[in-house]
Z-matrix of the N, CA and C atoms (Angstrom, degrees):
N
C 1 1.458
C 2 1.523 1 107.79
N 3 1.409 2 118.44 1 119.03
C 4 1.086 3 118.80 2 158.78
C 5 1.229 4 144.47 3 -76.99
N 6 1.453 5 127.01 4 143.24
C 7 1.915 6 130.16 5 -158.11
C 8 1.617 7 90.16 6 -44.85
N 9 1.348 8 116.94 7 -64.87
C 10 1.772 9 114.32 8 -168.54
C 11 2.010 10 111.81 9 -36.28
N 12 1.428 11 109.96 10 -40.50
C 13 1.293 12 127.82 11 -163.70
C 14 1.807 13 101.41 12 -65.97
N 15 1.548 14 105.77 13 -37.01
C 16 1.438 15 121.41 14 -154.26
C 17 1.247 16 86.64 15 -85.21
N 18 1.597 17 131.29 16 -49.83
C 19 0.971 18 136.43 17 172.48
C 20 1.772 19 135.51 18 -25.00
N 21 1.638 20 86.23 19 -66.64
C 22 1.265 21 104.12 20 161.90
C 23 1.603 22 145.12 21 -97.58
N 24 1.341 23 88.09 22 20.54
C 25 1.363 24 114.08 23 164.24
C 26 1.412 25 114.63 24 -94.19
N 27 1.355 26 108.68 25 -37.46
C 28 1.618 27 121.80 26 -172.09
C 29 1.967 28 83.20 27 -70.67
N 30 1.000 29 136.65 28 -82.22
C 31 1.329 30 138.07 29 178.70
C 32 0.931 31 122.44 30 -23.22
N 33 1.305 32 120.63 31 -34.49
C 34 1.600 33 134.17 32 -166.79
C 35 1.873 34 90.95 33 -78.62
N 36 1.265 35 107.91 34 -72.55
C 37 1.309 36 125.18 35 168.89
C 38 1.972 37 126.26 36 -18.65
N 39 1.403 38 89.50 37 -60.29
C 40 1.231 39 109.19 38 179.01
C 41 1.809 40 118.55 39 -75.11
N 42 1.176 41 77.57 40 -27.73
C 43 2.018 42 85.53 41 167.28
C 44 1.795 43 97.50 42 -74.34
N 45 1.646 44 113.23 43 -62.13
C 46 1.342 45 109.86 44 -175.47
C 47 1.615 46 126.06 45 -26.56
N 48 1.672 47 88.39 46 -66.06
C 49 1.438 48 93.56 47 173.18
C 50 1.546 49 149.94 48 -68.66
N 51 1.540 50 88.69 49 -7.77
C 52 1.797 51 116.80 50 169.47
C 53 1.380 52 101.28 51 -85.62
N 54 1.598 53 118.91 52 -22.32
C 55 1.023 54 94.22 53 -170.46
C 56 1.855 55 120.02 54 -90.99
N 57 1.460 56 87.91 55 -8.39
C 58 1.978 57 108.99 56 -158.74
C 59 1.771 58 94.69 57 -89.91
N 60 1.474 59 98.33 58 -36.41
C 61 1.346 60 97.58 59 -174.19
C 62 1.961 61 114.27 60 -66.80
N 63 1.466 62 116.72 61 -19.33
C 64 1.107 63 127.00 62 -164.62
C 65 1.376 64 88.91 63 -82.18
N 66 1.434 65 113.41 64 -49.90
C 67 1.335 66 114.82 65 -168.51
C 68 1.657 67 118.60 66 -38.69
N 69 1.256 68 92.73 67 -65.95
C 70 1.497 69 107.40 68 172.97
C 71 1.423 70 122.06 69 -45.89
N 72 1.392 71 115.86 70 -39.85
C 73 1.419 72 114.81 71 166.86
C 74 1.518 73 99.16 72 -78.10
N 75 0.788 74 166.95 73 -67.06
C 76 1.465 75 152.70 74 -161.68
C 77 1.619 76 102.80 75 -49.90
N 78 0.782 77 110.51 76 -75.94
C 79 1.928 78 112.10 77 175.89
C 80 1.661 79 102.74 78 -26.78
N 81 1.045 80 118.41 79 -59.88
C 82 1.434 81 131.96 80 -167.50
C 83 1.884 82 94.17 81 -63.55
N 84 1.135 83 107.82 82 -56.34
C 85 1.719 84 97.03 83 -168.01
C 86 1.554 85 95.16 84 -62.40
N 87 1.325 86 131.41 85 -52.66
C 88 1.437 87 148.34 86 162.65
C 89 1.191 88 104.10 87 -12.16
N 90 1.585 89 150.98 88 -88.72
C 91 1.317 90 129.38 89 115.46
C 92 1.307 91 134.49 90 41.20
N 93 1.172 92 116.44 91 -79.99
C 94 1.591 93 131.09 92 -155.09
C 95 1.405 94 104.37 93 -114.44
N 96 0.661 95 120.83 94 -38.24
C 97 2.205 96 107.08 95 175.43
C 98 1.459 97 106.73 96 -100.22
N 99 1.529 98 103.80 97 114.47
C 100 1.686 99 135.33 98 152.23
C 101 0.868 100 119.26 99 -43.49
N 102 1.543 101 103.88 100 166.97
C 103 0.975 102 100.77 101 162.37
C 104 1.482 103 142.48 102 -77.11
N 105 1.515 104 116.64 103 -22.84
C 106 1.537 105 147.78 104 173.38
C 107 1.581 106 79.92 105 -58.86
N 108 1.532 107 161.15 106 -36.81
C 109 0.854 108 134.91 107 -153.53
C 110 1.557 109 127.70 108 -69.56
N 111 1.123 110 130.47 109 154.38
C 112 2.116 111 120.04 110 -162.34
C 113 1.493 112 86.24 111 -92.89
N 114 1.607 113 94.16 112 179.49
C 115 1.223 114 106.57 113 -157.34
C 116 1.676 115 99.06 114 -91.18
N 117 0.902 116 138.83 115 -34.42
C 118 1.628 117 172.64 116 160.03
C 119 1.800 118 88.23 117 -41.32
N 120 1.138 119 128.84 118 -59.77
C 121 1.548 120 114.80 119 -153.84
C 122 1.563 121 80.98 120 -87.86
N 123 1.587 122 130.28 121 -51.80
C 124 1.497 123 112.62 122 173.29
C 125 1.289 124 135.49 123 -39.81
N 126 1.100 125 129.95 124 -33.67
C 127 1.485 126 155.41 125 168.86
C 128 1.431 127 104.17 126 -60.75
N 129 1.317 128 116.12 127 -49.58
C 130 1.564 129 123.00 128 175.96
C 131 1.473 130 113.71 129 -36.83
N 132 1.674 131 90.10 130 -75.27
C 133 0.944 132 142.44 131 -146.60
C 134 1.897 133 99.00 132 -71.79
N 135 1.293 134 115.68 133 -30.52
C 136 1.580 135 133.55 134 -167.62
C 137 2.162 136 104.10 135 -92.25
N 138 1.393 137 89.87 136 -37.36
C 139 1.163 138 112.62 137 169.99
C 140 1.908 139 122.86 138 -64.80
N 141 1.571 140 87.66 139 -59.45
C 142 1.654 141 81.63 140 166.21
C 143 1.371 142 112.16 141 -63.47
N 144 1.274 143 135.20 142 -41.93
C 145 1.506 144 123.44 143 178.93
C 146 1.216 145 121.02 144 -20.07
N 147 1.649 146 96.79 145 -74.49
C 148 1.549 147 119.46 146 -160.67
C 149 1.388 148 126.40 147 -67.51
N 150 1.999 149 102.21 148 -20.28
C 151 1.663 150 125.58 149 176.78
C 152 1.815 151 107.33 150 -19.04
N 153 1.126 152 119.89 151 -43.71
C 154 1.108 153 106.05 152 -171.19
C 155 1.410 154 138.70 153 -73.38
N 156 1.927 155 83.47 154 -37.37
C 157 1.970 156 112.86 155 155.04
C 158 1.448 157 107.91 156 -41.00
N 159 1.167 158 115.22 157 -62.47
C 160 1.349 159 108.64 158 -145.04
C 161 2.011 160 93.72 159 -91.86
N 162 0.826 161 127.08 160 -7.29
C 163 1.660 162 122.35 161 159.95
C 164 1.519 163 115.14 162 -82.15
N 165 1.595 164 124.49 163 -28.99
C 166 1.357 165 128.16 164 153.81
C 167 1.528 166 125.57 165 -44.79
N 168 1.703 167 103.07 166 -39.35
C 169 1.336 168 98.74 167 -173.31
C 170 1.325 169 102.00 168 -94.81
N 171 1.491 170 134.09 169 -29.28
C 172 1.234 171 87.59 170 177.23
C 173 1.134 172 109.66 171 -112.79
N 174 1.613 173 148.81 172 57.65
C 175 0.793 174 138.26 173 77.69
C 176 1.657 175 148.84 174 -22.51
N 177 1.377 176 111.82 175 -34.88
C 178 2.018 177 110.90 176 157.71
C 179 1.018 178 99.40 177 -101.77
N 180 1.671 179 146.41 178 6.45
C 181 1.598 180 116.16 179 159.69
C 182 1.768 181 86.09 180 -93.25
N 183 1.327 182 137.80 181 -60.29
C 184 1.884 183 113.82 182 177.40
C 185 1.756 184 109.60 183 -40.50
N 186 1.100 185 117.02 184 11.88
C 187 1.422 186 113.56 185 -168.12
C 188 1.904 187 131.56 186 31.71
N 189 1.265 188 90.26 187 28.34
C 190 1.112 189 119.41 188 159.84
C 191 1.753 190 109.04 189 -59.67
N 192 1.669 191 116.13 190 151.54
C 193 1.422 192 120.97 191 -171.88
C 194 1.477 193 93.91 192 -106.59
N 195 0.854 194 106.15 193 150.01
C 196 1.834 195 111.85 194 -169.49
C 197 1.213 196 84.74 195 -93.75
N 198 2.039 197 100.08 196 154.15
C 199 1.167 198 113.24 197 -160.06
C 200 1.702 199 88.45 198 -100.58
N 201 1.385 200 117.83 199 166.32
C 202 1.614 201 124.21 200 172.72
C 203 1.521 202 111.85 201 -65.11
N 204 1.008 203 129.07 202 -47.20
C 205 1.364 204 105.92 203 178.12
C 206 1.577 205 121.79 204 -145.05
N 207 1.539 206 143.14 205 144.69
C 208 1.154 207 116.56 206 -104.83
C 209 2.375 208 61.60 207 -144.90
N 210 1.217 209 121.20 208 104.87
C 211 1.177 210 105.55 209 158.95
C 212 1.361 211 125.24 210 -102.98
């Protein structure tokens, strides 16, 4: 296996798991916020989901290597 391969495997990976982990929080808020809910706690609340998305990306556009696990 070559460094380039490891590389972009680690990337490949790190997108995966930013991406599975969001999932699950989206389903879960999907679930759990009403409709009575404000627009402000949705936003919060839509925001924490995705936290991981949006540190993935810019992390591979800084071309930065994503880290293993994202708490």
């Amino acid at each position: 296996v070559r460094a380039g391969d490891r590389i972009q495997n680690t990337v490949r990976g790190g997108c995966y798991r930013s991406a599975w982990r969001a999932a699950g929080r989206l389903n879960a808020l999907i679930d759990e916020v009403g409709f009575g809910t404000g627009a402000a706690e949705a936003a919060d609340r839509l925001e924490e989901a995705v936290v991981d998305v949006a540190r993935a990306v810019e992390e591979m556009r800084a071309g930065l290597t994503p880290i293993e696990h994202y708490e």
